[in-house]
N, C-alpha and C positions, 0 to 999 in steps of 0.2 A: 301624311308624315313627311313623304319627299315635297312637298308641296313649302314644308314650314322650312323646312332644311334649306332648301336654296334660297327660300324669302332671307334665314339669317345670313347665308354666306355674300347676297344680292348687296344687305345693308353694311357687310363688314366691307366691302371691298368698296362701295362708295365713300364710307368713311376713311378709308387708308389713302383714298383722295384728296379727300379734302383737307388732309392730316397733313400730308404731304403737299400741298397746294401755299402753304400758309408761308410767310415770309420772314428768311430764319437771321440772326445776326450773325459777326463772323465767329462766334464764340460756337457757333453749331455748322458753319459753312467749313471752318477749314478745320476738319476733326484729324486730316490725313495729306499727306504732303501730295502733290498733284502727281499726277501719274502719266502726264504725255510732256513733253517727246522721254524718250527713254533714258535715264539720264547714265551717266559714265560715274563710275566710280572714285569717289573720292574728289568732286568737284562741286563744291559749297557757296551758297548765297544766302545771305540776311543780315544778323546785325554781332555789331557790340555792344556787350549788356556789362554795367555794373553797378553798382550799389552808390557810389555816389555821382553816377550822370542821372540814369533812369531803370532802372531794375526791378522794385519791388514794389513801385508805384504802382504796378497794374499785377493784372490774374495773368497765369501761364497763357490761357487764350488768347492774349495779347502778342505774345512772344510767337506764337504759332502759329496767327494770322500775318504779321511782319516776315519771320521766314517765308514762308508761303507765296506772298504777295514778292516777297524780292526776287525770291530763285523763278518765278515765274519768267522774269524777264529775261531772262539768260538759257536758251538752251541748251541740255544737259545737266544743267546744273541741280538740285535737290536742296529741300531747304534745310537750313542748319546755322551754326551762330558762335560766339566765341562769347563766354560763359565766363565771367571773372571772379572769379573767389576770394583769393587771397591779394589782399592792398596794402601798401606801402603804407607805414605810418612811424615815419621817423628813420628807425636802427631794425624798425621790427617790420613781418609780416602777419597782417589782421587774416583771422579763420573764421569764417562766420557759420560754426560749430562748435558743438563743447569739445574738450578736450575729450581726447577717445579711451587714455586708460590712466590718466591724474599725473603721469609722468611728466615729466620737466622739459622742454622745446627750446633751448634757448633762443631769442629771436621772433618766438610763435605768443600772438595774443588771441587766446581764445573767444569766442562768444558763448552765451549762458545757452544758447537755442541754436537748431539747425533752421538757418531761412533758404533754401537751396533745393530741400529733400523734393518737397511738392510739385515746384516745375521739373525738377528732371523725373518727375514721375510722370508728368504730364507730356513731357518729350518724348519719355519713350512710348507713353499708348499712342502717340501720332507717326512714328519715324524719324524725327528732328534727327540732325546729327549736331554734335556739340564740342567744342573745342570745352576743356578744364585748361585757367589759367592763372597766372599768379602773377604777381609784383615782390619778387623774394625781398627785397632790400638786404639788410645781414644775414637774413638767415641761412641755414645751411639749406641749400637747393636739392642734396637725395633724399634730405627729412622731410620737405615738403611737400616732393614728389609722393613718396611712402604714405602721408597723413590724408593726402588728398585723394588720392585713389585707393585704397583701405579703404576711406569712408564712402565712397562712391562709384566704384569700378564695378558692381552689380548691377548699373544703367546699361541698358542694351544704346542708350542715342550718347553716350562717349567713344568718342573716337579716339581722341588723345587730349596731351598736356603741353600746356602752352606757355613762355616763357619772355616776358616785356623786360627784356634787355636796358631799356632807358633807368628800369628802378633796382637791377641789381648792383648792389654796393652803392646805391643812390644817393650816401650819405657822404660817402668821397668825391662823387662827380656830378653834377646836375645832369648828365646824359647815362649815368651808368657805367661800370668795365666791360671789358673788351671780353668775350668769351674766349676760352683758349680750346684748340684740338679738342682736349683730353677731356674739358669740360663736357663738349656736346654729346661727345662716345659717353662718356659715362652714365650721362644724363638720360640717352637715349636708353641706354643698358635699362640703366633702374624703368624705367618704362615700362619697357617689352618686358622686365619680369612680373608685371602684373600683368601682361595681354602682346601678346605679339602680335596681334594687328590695330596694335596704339604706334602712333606717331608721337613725334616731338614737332612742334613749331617754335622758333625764336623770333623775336619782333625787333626794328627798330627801322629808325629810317636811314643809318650809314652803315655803308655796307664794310667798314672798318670795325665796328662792333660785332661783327658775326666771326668763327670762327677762321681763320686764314685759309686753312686746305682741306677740313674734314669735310666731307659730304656724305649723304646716304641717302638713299631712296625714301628713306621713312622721317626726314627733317625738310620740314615746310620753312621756308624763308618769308615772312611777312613784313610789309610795310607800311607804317603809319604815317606818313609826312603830310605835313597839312602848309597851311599859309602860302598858296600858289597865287600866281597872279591873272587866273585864267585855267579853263581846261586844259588845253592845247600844256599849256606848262607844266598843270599836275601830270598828264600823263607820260612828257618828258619826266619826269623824274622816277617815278616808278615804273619806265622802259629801261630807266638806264639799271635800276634795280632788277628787272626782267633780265639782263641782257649778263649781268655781273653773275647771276644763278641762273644761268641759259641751261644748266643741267639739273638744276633742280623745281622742284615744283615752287610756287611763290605765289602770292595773297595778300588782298589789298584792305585797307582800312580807309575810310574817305566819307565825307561829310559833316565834319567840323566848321565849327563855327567862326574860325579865321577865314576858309573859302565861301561863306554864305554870299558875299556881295557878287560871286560871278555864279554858284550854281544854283541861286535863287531864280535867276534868269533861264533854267534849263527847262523847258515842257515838259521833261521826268526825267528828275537830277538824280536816281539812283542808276535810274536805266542807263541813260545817256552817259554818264561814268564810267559806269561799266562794261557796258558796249562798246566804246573806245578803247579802255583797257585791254579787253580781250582780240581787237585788231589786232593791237599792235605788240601785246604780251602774249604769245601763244601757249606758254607753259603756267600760264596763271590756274590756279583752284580752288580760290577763295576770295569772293567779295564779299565785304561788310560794309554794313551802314552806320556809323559811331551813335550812340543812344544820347550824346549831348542834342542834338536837335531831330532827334528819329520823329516825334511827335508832328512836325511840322511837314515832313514826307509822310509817314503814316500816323493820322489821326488816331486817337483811341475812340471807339464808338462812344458819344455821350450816356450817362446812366440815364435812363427814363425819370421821367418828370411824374412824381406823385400829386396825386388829384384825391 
């Protein structure tokens, strides 16, 4: 009877070898955000995702191997991503959710379907961290704050809400308004009364768009400026954005397709961006890779070929 006993546990344990032996894609390789060096709190690397660069084109597995793969190259960093929701279309800002209780939004176009739910389900079974962001245009900015997290602030990988400055009031300025003081306080307020350890981010590439004097600890200053003429140039310019928020935290967006002709040329054009940025910006906490050409830095695994 001992004899049959260890012949099965002989054959179980050869086969969890061989089981384990077998050769996995990234869709089983990155189930979990890497775990060495130890990383620091609140300091982000991977991509920007939206619906009309590259978003829904692939499975959340995609998203999590991309994080994964970017924050690797940065020590400390943990992977995570800026998550765009709500788009500019017009006067209005698009939700791609139904309406949450039939009530009237001025400014807000709903969708008939949630497309959103599923990866941030899949972010939080990995750890991802995830900026929520929006493109208000007219709409009122604490209702969209309120609609956005209501529907989603039960994610454990949301960290906070994020706010592209180029599309508010986009239909007055091709760059956007100026935030004011009162703006960001407020905004940050509406925030934290859904989670006090949510932040706000504001996006843009002149730092005249960002609020004159307000600061807090909890408002990330992000930069998206593209069409440089060289590295060396892009990282002058979002130093001199480092150096303008030398007291607050600050984050980069980079890998557009105006800069393709010089970091095409780079041996590993997310790394090597980055890596220079973090030289010479010490208070930086967020690198992204824009999802206009992410495929071209990170491949999507081919589907298999039926036979």
């Amino acid at each position: 009877m001992m004899r049959n006993l260890a012949i099965v546990l002989l054959l179980s344990l050869i086969a969890a070898l061989v089981v384990g032996d077998v050769g996995c894609s990234y869709e089983e390789e990155d189930t979990a955000p890497t775990s060495a060096p130890t990383p620091t709190p609140g300091k982000y690397a991977g991509w920007r995702s939206s619906y009309y660069g590259y978003q829904y084109e692939e499975e959340p597995s995609y998203w999590v191997h991309v994080a994964n793969q970017m924050s690797s190259k940065f020590s400390g960093f943990v992977p995570g991503g800026i998550w765009i929701l709500g788009v500019s279309q017009g006067t209005d800002c698009y939700l791609p959710f139904p309406n949450p209780d039939g009530n009237s939004y001025p400014g807000v176009i709903f969708d008939s379907e949630d497309k959103s739910e599923e990866y941030l389900d899949a972010f939080d079974s990995v750890g991802l961290r995830v900026w929520l962001q929006v493109e208000p245009a007219n709409a009122n900015v604490e209702q969209l704050i309120d609609l956005v997290l209501n529907k989603y602030k039960h994610h454990p990988s949301v960290i906070g809400f994020g706010i592209d400055v180029e599309w508010l009031y986009s239909t007055d300025s091709q760059q956007g308004r100026p935030v004011t003081n009162n703006e960001a306080q407020s905004w940050l307020n509406k925030i934290e009364s859904h989670n006090l350890n949510y932040k706000l981010f504001l996006k843009h590439w002149e730092e005249n768009m960002m609020p004159p004097t307000y600061r807090h600890e909890d408002i990330v200053f992000i930069n998206d400026d593209q069409d440089a003429s060289n590295l060396d140039d892009l990282v002058s310019e979002f130093e001199t954005w480092g150096n303008y928020f030398s007291e607050s935290e600050v984050g980069f967006q980079y890998g557009y397709e105006a800069d393709r002709d010089w970091w095409n040329d780079l041996s590993d054009p997310s790394g090597d961006i980055g890596n220079e940025i973090l030289t010479k910006i010490p208070n930086t906490t967020g690198l992204y890779w824009v999802d206009f050409t992410i495929t071209d830095i990170f491949p999507p695994t081919p589907a298999p070929t039926q036979t």
